[in-house]
N, C-alpha and C positions, 0 to 999 in steps of 0.2 A: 504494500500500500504506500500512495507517494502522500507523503503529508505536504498541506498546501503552506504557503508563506503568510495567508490572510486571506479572511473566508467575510461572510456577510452573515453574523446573530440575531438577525431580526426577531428574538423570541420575548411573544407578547404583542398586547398592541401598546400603544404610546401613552404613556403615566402623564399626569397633569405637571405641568413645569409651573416657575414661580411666574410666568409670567405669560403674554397672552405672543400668539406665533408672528401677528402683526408688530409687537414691542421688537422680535430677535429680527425681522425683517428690515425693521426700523434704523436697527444696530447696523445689519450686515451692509445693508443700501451706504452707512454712514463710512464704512471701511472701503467701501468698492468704491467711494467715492475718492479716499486716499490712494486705492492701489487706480483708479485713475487717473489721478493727477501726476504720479510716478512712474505711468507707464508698467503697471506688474502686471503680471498674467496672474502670481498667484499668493496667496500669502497664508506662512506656516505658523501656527501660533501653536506652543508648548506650556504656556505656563495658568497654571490653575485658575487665577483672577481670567484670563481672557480670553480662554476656552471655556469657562463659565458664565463672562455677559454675552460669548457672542452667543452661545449655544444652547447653556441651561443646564451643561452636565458638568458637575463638580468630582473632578477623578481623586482618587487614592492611590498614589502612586509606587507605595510600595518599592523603590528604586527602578521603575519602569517605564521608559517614555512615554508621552500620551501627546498628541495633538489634534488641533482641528485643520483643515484644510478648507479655503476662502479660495472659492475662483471666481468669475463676472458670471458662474451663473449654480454655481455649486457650494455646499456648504458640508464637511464630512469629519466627522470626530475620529480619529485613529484610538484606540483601545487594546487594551491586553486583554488574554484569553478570557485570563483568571475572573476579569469579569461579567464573564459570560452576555447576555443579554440587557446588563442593566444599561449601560452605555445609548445604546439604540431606542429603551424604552425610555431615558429619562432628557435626550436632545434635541433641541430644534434642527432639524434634517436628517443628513444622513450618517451611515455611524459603517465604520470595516475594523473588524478585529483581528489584530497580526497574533502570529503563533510563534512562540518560544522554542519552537523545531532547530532552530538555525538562529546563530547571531544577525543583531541587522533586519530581522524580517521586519521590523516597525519601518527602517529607514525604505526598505522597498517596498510599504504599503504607501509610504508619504509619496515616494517615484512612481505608483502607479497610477495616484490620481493627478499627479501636479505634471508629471512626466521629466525629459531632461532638457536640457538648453533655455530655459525660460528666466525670465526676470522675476526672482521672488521675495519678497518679504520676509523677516522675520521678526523674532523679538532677540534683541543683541545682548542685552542684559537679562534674559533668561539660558541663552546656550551656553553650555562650557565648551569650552575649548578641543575638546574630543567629540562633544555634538556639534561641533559650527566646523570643523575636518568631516565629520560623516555628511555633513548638510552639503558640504562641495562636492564630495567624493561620489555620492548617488543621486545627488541633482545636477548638477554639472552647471549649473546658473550661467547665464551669460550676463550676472547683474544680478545682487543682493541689495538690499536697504532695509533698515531698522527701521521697522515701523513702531517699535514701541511707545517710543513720545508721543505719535498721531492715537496712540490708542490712549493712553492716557487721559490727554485731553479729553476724546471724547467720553470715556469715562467719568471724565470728573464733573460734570454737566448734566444732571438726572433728567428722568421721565417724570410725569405725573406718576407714573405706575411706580418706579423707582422710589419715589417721597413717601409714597401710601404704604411702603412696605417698609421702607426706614421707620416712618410713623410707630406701624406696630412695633417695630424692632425695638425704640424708643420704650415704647408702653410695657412693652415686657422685660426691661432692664428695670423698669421701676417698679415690678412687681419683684424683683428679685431684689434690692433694694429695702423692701419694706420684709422680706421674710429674712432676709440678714437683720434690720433691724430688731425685729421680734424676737429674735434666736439667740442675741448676745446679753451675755452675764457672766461673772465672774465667773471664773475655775474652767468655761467651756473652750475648748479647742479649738483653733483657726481653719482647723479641716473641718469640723463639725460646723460652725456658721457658715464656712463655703458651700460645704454640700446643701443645705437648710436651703441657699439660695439658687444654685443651679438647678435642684432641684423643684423649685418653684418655676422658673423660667423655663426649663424643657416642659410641665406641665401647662405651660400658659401656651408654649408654641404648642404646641400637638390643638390645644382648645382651637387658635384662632387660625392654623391650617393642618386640617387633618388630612391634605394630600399630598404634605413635604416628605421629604426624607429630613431627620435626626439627626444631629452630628455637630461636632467641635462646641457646646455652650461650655463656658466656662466660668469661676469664678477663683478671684486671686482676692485675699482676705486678709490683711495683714497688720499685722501689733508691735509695738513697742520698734525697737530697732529696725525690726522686718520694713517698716513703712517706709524705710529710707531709697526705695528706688521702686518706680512706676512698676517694674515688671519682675517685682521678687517671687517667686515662686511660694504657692502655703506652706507652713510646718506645721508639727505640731504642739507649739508653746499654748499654754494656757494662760486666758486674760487675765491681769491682775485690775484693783482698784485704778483709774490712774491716768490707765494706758491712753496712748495715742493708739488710734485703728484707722485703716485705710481699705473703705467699701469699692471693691473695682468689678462689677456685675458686665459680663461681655455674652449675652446671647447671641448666637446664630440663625439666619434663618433662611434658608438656601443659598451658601454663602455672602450673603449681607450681613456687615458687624453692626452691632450698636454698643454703645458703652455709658455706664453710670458711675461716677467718682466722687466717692466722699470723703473726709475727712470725719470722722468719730473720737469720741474717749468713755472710757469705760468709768462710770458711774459721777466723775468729775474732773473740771477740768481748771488746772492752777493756773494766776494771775499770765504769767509769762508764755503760757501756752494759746491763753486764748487771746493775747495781744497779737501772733506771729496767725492764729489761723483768722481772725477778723479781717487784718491787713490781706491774707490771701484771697478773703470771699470781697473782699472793698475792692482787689483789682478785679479780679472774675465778675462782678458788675461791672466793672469798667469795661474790662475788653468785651464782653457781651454787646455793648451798648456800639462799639465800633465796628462792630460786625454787618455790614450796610454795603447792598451793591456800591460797587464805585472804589470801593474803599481798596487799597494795596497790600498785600501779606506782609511785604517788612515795613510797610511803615507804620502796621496796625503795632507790630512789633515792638517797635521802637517807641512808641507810646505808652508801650505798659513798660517798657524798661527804664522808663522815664520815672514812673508811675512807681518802681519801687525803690530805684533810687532815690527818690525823694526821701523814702523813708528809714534809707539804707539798709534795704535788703538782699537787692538785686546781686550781691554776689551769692546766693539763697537758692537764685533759680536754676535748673537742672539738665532744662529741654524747652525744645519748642510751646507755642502757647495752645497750639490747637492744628487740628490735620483733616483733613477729607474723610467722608465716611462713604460705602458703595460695597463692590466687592471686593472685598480685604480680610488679613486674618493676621495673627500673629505666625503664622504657617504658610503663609504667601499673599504679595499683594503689597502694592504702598502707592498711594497717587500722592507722589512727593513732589508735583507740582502746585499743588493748594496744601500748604505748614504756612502754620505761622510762623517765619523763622525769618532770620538777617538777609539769609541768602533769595529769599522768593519773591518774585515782586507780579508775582499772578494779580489781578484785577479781580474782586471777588462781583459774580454776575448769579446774577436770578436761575435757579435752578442749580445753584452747587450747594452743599452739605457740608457745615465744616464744625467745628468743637473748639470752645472756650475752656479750657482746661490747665490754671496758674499751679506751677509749683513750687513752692519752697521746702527745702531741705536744708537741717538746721541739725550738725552732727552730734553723738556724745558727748556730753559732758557741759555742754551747753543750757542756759536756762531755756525751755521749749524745744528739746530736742526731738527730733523728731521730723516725717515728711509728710507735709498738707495738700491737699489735690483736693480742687472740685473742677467738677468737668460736666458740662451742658452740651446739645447739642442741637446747633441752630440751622434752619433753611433760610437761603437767600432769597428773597421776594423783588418784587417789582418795585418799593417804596424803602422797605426794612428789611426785618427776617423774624421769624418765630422759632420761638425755643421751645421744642417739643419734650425737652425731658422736666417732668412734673415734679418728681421725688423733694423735698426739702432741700436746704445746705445752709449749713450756720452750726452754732450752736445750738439755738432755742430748740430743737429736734435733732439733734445729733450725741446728746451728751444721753447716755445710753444704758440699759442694763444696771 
């Protein structure tokens, strides 16, 4: 028996995606419109985030290649075996799964739809170095370009459909949010309040779409020392009187992030502590308030670093003030062309999604040691923007347990 290099899984009919086949038409039209402008015949996208907006299928890769294939009149997910049918059933278009028979066979399923000699696309900052050598070696390109910046962009520029779904994404971080807040007291565990709240937030997504797939929600829950960096992992220390806590709620919800950031303390909070977290939530109204079509990433920037300088704190801060929300993970994904940071000078416009989120970090041994984050999540309108995350921030609701 000759085993094939890549066969066609069509097993099932077609699972409901996050979104409607006119939304991924909408996208794909928006990419043909880039490989028009550039002259490509075809363009190869590998990486998670954007074989996700174009398609709808969010892969596991397992150390496996995976891509979608964009032609002026095709749209085809490349897949491994191991996933048998799901690929097919969960994509807008078409889907071909290569077989682990033979090295390569993914790279000869990409060759048999795009073919060789053609001008193709890719993403430059997702290949390595050994896949952008195979991308030559079996396409033979007479002409490559990165399309990734053109994808970004258009990423970072929502749909209505797109905001209606962040919305929820929103609403269900602040349900996770308030069962963390219910969950904390003294002597309890930072994995036991984490779980308390992912917990709550996988039951919220399942409620308000019971035709998703499940995957990636997470919660980082973190006290005392732990709180000193945005992305510390749980342990499991137990809360004392005292503590400084830092609530970080990140549901998923067919790959679209939302996130909820609080700063907490465990039953009270001394004189020096709550001078350093007020002055964080006084600039987090601030920068919220500059959050306004028109407005430029670093110079919203440069405002709030104004803003704590005044106060001298600004050597306090950590990180950027706030970043793009879409499809993104801490596992792939970044539209680092909307941060609020020194280096961006994006133009913020109606229909982008971005986060007001101030941090200071104030090390051991210090009066108010400890790291303060709160973090909203605004949409760009036609006049302003609305803040869709609801949850509290302050004190007067934070001081806990």
């Amino acid at each position: 028996m000759q085993r094939p290099e890549f066969y066609s899984c069509e097993n099932g009919p077609k699972a409901p995606l996050p979104f409607s086949a006119e939304e991924y038409e909408t996208r794909l039209a928006g990419l043909r419109d880039v490989m028009e402008l550039h002259s490509l015949d075809a363009v190869l996208l590998t990486s998670m985030h954007n074989i996700a907006y174009y398609s709808g299928f969010l892969y596991c890769s397992f150390g496996r290649p995976y891509g979608l294939v964009v032609t002026k009149d095709r749209s085809v997910v490349i897949s491994a075996g191991i996933d048998a049918g799901q690929p097919w059933r969960r994509c807008h278009g078409e889907a071909l799964t290569y077989t682990d028979w033979a090295r390569d066979n993914y790279w000869r399923a990409v060759a048999h739809i795009i073919g060789t000699g053609k001008a193709v696309g890719c993403e430059a900052d997702h290949l390595t170095m050994i896949n952008a050598d195979k991308f030559s070696h079996f396409l033979k390109p007479k002409r490559g370009l990165d399309v990734a910046p053109a994808t970004m962009a258009q990423r970072m520029v929502k749909s209505e459909a797109e905001i209606e779904l962040i919305k929820h994404g929103a609403a269900v971080a602040d349900v996770g949010g308030y069962a963390i807040h219910d969950a904390i007291k003294e002597g309890i565990r930072e994995i036991d309040v984490a779980m308390a709240g992912r917990d709550a937030m996988e039951a919220e997504i399942a409620k308000r779409f019971p035709d998703a797939e499940y995957r990636d929600t997470w919660v980082w829950f973190q006290s005392g020392l732990n709180t000193d960096g945005a992305h510390n992992p749980v342990t499991g220390r137990k809360l004392k009187r005292g503590d400084i806590l830092s609530l970080n709620c990140f549901p998923m919800i067919s790959g679209y992030y939302t996130a909820l950031e609080r700063t907490m303390f465990v039953g009270e909070v001394d004189d020096a502590s709550r001078k350093i977290w007020e002055a964080n939530v006084a600039a987090h109204e601030y920068g919220m308030s500059l959050l306004v079509p028109g407005a430029r990433c670093d110079e919203i920037t440069q405002k709030i670093n104004a803003f704590f300088a005044e106060r001298d704190l600004l050597q306090y801060r950590t990180f950027g003030y706030g970043h793009s929300f879409g499809v993104l993970s801490h596992y792939y994904g970044r539209e680092a062309g909307l941060e609020l940071r020194e280096d961006i000078d994006t133009v913020l416009e109606p229909g982008m999604v971005i986060s007001m989120e101030p941090m200071l970090t104030l090390p051991e041994g210090m009066p108010g040691a400890g790291g303060y984050r709160e973090h909203d999540i605004l949409v760009i309108g036609e006049e302003g923007s609305e803040d869709i995350t609801k949850y509290p921030y302050g004190p007067d609701f934070n001081v806990v347990g």
